[in-house]
KOLLO-194202 format. One record per residue (C-alpha): z, x, y. Coordinates in steps of 0.1 Angstrom, whole numbers, plus 5000, padded with zeros to 4 digits. Layout:
// KOLLO-194202
ZXY ...
END
This chain:
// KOLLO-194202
239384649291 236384679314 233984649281 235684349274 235884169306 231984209304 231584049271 233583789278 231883699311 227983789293 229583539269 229883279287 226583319308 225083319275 226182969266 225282809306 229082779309 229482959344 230782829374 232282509355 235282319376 236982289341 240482219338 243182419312 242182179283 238582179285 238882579292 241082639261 238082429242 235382659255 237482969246 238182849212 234382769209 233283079220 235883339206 237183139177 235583079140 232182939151 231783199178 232683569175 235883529160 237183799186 240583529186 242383159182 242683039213 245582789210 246082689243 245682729280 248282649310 246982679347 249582819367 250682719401 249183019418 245582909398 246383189372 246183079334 248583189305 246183179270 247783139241 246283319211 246583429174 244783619148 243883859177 243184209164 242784439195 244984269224 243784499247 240384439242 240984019239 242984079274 239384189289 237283939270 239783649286 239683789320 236083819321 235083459305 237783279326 236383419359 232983359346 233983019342 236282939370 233883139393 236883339405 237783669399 240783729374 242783999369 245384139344 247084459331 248084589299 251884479303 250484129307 249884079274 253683909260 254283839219 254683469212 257283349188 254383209162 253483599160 250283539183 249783639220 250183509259 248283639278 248883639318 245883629337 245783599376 243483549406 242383809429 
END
């Protein structure tokens, strides 16, 4: 996950999208930009729900390592948010179109 989380915050340095106050809508745009068919194609990001304790659920398809998507999202959201992200392995939850949630939370 750690190679991931580095891509996905290299990523995101690479397009001058660090440190943006960006909100879930504009985040799932970004993500979708960046990871989706125009970008790497690493994933679909569907959409993007800020929690209450400023964690984000992403919601994904057409993801083919999870694991290694779980880094890429934890690494480009805290490269984006400017605050450090985490999430585990059993945060990663199947979604009833087939696709992926993934639970990412602050430090």
């Amino acid at each position: 996950m750690d190679a991931g989380r580095q891509r996905g915050h290299d990523i995101v340095e690479e397009m001058g999208k660090q440190g943006s106050s960006l909100g879930a809508a504009e985040i799932q745009r970004e993500l979708y930009e960046i990871l989706g068919p125009d970008g790497t194609r690493l994933c679909l990001v569907q959409r993007v729900e800020e929690k209450a304790n400023g964690g984000y659920e992403v919601y994904s398809t057409e993801c083919a390592s999870p694991i290694y998507t779980l880094g890429v999202l934890v690494g480009a959201i805290s490269a984006i948010t400017g605050k450090t992200m985490l999430a585990r392995d059993e945060n990663i939850q199947a979604s009833d179109d087939g696709g992926r949630i993934y639970h990412i939370e602050p430090f």
